[in-house]
N, C-alpha and C positions, 0 to 999 in steps of 0.2 A: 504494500500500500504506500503511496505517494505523503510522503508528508507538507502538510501547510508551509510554503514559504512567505515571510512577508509582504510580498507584493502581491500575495493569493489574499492574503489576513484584509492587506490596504481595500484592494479590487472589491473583496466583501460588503466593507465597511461603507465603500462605496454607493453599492447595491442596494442596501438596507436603507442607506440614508433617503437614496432616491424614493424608497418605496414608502418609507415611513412618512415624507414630505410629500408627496402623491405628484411628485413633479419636480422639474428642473430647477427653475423659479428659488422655492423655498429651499430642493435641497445646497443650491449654490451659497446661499448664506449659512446654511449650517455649517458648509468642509467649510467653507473662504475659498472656494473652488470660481472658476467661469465656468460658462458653459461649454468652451468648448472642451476642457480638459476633463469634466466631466462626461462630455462624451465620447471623448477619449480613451476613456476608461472603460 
């Protein structure tokens, strides 16, 4: 089995963020992210 590297852990966090914020929008002030790096990601 593959273990989590960091950037798996980061890309997650990502993930969650977007879904929890129901959109781009709010989740780019939660990271301090732009849009585009969030979608990026």
């Amino acid at each position: 089995m593959r273990r989590l590297d960091n950037i798996d852990i980061r890309l997650l966090r990502v993930f969650m963020a977007l879904a929890d914020a129901g959109g781009f929008a709010e989740a780019q002030v939660a990271l301090n992210l732009s849009q585009s790096t969030l979608s990026t990601h």
